[in-house]
N, CA, C and O atoms as a GROMACS GRO file, in nm:
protein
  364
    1UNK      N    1  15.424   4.003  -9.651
    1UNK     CA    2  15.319   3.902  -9.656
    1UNK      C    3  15.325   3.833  -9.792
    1UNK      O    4  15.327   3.889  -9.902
    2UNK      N    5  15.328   3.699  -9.766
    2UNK     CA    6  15.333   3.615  -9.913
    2UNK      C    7  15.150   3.630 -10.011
    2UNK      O    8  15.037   3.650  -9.967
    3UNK      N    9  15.186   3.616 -10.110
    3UNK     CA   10  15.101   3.657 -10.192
    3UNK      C   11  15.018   3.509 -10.190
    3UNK      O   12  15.060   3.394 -10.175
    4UNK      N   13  14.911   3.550 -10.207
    4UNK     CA   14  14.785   3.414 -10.158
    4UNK      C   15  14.813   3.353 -10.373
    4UNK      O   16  14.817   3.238 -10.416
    5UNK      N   17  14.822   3.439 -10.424
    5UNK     CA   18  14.835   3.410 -10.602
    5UNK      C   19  14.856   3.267 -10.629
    5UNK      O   20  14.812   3.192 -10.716
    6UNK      N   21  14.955   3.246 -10.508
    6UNK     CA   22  14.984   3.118 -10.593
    6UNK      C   23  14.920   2.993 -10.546
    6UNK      O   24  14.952   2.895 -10.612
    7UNK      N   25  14.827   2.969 -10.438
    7UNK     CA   26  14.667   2.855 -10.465
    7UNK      C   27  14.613   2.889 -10.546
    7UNK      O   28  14.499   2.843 -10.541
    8UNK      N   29  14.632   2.961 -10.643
    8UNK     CA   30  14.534   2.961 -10.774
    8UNK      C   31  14.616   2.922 -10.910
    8UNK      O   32  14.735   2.949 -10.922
    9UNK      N   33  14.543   2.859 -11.008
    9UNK     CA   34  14.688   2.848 -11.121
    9UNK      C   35  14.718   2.937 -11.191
    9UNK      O   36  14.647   3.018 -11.251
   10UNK      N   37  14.819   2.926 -11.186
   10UNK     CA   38  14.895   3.054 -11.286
   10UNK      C   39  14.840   3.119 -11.390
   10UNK      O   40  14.847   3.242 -11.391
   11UNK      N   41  14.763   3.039 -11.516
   11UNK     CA   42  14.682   3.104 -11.543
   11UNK      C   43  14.596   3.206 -11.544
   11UNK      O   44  14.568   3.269 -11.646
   12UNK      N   45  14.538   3.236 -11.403
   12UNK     CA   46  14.431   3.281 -11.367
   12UNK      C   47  14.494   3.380 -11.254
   12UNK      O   48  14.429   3.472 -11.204
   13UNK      N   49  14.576   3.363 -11.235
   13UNK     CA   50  14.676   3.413 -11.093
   13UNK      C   51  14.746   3.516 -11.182
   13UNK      O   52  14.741   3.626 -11.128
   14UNK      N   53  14.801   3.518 -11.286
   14UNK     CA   54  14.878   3.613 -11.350
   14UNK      C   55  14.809   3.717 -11.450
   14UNK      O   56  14.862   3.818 -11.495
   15UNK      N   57  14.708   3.682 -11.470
   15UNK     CA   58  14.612   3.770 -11.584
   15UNK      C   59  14.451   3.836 -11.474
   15UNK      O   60  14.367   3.763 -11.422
   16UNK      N   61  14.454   3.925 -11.470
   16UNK     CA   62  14.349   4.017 -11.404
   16UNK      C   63  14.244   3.950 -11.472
   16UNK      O   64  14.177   3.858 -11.423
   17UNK      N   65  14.224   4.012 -11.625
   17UNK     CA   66  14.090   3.935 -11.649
   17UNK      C   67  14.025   3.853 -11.674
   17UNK      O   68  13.909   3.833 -11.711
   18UNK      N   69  14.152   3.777 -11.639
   18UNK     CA   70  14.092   3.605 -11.638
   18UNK      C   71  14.019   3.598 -11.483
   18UNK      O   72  13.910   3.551 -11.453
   19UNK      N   73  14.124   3.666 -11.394
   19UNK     CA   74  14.051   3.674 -11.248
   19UNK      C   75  13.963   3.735 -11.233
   19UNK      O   76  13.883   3.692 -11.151
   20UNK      N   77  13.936   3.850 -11.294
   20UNK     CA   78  13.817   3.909 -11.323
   20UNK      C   79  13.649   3.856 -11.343
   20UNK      O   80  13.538   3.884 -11.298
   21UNK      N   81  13.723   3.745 -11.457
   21UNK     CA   82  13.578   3.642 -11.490
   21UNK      C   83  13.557   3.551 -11.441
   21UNK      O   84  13.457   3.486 -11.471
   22UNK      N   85  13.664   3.502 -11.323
   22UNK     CA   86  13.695   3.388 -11.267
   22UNK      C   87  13.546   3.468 -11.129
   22UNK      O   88  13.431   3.432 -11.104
   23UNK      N   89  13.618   3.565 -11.085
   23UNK     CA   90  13.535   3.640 -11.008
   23UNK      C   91  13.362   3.712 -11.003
   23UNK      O   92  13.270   3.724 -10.921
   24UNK      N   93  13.387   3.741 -11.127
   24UNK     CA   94  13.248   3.688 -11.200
   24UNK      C   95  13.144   3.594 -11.201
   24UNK      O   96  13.037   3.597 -11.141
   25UNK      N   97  13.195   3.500 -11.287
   25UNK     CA   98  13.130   3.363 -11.299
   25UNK      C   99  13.108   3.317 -11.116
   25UNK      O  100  13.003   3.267 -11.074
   26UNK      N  101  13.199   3.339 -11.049
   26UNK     CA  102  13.144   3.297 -10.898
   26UNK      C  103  13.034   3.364 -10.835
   26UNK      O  104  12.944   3.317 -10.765
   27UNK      N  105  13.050   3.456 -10.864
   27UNK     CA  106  12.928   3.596 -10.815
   27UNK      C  107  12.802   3.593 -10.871
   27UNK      O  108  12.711   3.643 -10.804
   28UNK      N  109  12.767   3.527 -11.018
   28UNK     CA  110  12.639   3.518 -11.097
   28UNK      C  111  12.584   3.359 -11.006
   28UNK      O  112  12.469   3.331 -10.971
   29UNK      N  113  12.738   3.259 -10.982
   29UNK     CA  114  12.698   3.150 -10.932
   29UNK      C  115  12.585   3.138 -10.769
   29UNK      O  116  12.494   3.063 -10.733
   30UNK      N  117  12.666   3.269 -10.701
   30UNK     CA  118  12.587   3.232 -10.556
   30UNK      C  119  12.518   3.349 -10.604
   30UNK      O  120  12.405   3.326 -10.559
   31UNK      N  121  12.510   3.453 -10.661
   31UNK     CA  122  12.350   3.547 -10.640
   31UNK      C  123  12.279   3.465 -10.757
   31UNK      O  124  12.235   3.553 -10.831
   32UNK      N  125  12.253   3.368 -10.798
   32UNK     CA  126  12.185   3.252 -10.846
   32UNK      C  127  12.113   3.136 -10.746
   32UNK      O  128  12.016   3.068 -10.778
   33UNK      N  129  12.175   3.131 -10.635
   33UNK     CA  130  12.149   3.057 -10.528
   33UNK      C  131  12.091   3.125 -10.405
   33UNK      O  132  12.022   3.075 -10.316
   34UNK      N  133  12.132   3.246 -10.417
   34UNK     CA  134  12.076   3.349 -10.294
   34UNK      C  135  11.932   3.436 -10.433
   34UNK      O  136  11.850   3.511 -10.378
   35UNK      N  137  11.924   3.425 -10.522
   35UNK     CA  138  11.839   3.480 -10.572
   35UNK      C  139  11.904   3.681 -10.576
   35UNK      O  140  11.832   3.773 -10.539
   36UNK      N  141  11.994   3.692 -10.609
   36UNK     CA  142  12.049   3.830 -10.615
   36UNK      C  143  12.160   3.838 -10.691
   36UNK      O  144  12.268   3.882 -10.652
   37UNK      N  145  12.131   3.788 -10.820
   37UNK     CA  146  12.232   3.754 -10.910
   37UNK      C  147  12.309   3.913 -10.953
   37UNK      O  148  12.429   3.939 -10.962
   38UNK      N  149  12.201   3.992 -10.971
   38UNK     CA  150  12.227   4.134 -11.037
   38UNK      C  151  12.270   4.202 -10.953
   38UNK      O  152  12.327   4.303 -10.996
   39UNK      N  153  12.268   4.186 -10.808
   39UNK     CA  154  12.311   4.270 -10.665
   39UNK      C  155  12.445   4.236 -10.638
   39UNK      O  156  12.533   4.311 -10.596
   40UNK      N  157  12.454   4.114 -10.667
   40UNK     CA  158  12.611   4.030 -10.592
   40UNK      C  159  12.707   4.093 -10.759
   40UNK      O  160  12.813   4.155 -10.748
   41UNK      N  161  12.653   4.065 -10.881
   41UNK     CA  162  12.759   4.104 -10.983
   41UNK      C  163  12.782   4.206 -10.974
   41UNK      O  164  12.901   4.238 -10.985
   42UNK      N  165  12.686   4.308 -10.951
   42UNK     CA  166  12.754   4.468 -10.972
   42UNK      C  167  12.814   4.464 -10.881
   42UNK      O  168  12.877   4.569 -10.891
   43UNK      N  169  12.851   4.410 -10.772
   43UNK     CA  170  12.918   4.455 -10.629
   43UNK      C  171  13.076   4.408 -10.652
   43UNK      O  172  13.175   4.474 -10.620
   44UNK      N  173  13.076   4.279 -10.717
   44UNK     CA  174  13.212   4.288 -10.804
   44UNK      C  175  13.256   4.331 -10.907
   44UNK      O  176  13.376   4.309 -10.925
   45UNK      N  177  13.177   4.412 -11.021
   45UNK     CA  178  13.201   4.487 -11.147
   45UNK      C  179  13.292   4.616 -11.044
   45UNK      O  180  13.414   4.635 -11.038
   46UNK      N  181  13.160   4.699 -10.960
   46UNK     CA  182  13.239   4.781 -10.888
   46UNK      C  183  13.357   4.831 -10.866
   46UNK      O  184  13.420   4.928 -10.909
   47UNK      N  185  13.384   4.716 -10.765
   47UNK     CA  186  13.514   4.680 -10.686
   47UNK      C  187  13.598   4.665 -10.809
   47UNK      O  188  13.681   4.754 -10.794
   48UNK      N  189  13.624   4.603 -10.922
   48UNK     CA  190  13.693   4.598 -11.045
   48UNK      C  191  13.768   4.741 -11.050
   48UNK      O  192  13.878   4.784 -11.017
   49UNK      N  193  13.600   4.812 -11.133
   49UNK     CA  194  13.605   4.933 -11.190
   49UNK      C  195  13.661   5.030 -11.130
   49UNK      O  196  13.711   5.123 -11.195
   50UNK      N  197  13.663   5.025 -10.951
   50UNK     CA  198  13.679   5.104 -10.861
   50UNK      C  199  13.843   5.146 -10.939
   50UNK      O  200  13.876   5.240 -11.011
   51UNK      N  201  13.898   5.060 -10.899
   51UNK     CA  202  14.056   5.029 -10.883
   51UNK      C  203  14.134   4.976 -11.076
   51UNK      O  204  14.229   4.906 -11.109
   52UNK      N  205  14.058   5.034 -11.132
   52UNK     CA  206  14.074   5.025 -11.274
   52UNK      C  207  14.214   5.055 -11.319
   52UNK      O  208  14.301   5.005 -11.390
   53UNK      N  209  14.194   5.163 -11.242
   53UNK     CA  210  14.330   5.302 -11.326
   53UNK      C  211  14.444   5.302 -11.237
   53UNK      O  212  14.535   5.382 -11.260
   54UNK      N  213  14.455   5.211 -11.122
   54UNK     CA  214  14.563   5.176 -11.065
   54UNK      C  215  14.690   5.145 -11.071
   54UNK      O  216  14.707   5.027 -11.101
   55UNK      N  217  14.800   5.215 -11.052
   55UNK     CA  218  14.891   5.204 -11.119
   55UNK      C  219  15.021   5.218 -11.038
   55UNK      O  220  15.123   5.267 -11.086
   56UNK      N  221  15.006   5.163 -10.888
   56UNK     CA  222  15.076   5.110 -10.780
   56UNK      C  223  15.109   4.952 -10.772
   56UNK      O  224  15.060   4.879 -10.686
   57UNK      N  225  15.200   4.907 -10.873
   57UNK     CA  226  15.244   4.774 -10.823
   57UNK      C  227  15.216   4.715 -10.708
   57UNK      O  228  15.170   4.601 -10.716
   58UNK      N  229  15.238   4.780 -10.560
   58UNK     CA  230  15.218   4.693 -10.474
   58UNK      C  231  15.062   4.720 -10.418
   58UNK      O  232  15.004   4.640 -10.344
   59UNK      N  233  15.013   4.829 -10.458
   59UNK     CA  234  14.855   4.822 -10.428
   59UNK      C  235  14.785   4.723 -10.557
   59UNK      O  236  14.671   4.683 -10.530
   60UNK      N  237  14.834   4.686 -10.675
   60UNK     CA  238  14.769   4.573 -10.781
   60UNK      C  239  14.785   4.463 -10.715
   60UNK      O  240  14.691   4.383 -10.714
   61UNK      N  241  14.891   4.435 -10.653
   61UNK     CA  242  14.919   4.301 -10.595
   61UNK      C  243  14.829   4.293 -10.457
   61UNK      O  244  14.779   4.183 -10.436
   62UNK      N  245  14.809   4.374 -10.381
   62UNK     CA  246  14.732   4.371 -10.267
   62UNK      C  247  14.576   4.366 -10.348
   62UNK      O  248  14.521   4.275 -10.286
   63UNK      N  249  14.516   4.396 -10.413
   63UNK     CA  250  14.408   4.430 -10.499
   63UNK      C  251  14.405   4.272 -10.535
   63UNK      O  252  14.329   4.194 -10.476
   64UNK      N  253  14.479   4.238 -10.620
   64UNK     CA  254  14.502   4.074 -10.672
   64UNK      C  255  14.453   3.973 -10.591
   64UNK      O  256  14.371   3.884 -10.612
   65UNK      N  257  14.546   4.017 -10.455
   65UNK     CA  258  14.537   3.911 -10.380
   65UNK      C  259  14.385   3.898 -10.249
   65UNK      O  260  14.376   3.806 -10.166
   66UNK      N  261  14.296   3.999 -10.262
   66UNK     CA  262  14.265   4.014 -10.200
   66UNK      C  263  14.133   3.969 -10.315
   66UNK      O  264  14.031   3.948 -10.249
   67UNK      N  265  14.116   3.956 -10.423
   67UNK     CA  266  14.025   3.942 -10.516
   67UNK      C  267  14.055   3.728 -10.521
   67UNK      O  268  13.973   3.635 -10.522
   68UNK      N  269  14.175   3.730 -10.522
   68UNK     CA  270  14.222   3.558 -10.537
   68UNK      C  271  14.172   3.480 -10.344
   68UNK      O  272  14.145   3.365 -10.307
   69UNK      N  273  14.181   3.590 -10.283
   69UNK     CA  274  14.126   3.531 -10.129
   69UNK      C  275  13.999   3.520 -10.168
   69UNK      O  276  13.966   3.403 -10.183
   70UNK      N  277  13.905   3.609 -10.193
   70UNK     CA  278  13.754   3.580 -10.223
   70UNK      C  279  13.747   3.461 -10.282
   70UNK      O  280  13.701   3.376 -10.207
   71UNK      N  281  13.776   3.424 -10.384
   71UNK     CA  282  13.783   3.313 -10.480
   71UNK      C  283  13.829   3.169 -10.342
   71UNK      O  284  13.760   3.090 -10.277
   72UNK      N  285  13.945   3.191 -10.350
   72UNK     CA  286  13.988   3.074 -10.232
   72UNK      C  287  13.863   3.056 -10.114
   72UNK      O  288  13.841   2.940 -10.077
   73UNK      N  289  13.802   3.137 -10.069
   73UNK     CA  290  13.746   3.152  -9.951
   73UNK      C  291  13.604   3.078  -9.999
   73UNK      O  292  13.536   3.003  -9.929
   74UNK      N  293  13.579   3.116 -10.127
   74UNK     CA  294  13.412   3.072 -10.191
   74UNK      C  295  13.473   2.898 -10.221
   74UNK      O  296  13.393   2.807 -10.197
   75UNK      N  297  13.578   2.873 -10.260
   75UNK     CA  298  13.686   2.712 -10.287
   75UNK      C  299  13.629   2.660 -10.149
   75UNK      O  300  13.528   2.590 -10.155
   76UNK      N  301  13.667   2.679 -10.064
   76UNK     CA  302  13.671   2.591  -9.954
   76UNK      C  303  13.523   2.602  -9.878
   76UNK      O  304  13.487   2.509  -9.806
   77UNK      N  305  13.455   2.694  -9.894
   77UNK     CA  306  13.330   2.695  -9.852
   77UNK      C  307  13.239   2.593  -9.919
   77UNK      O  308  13.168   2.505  -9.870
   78UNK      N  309  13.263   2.631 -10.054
   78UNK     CA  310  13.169   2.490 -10.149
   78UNK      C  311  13.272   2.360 -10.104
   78UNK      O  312  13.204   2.258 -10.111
   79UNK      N  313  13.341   2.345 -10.082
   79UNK     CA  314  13.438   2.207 -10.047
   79UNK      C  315  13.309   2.164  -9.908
   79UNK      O  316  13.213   2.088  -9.896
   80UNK      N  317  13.363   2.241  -9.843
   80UNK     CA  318  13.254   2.224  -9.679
   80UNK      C  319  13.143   2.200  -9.693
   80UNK      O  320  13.092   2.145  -9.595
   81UNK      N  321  13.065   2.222  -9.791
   81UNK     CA  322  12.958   2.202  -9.850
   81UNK      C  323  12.941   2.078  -9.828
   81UNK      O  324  12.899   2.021  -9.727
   82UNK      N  325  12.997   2.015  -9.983
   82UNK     CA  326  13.016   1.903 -10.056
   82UNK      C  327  13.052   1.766  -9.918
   82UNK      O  328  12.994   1.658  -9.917
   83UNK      N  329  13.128   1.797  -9.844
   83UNK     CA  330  13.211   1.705  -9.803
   83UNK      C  331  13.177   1.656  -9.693
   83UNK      O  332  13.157   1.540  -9.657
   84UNK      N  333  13.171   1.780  -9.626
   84UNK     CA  334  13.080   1.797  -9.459
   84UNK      C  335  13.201   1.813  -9.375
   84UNK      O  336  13.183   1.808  -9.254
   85UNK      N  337  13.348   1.837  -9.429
   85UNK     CA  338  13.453   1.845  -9.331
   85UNK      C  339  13.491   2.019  -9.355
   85UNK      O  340  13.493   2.098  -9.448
   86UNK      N  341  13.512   2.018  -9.240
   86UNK     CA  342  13.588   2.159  -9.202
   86UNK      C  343  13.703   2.171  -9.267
   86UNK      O  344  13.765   2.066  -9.282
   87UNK      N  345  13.760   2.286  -9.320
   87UNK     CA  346  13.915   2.315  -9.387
   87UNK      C  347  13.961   2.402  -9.298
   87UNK      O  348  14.080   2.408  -9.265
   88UNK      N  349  13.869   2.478  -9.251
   88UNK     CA  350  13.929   2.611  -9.196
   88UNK      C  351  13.960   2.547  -9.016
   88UNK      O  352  13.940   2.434  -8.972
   89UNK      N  353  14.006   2.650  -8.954
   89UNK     CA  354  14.074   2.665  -8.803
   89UNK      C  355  13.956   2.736  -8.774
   89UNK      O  356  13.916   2.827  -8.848
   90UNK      N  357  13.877   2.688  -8.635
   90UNK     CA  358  13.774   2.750  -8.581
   90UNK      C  359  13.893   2.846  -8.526
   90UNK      O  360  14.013   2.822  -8.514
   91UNK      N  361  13.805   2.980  -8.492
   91UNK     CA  362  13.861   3.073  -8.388
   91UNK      C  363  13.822   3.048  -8.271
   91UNK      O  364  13.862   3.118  -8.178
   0.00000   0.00000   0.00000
């Protein structure tokens, strides 16, 4: 399976804790809007912390990419927002 890493820029795609804060800053953004700012951040500090000491190359990269899908997934949702057009494929 190709790695989702690279819709994101390299930057942020190659350094954890840049994705980390990238992941962050999104999470303070909607539990700011849902009013559960402190519920939604710890739920990604967690998930971080969970998988801290990890030290399986291809489970970091599955971990990565599955932290860079959240991110993509919250991208196109605020797009849909904004725009009023669909990105995604109904099922």
């Amino acid at each position: 399976m190709p790695s989702l890493q690279t819709a994101l820029p390299p930057e942020l795609a190659d350094n954890v804790i840049r994705l980390y804060r990238e992941c962050l800053r999104r999470a303070k953004f909607i539990g700011h809007q849902q009013h559960n700012t402190a519920l939604v951040v710890d739920m990604v500090r967690q998930q971080f912390k969970k998988h801290m000491h990890e030290t399986d190359p291809e489970k970091i990269q599955k971990l990565k990419d599955d932290a860079a899908r959240g991110l993509i997934n919250h991208i196109l949702y605020e797009s849909e927002k904004m725009t009023g057009r669909k990105f995604s494929n109904p099922r």
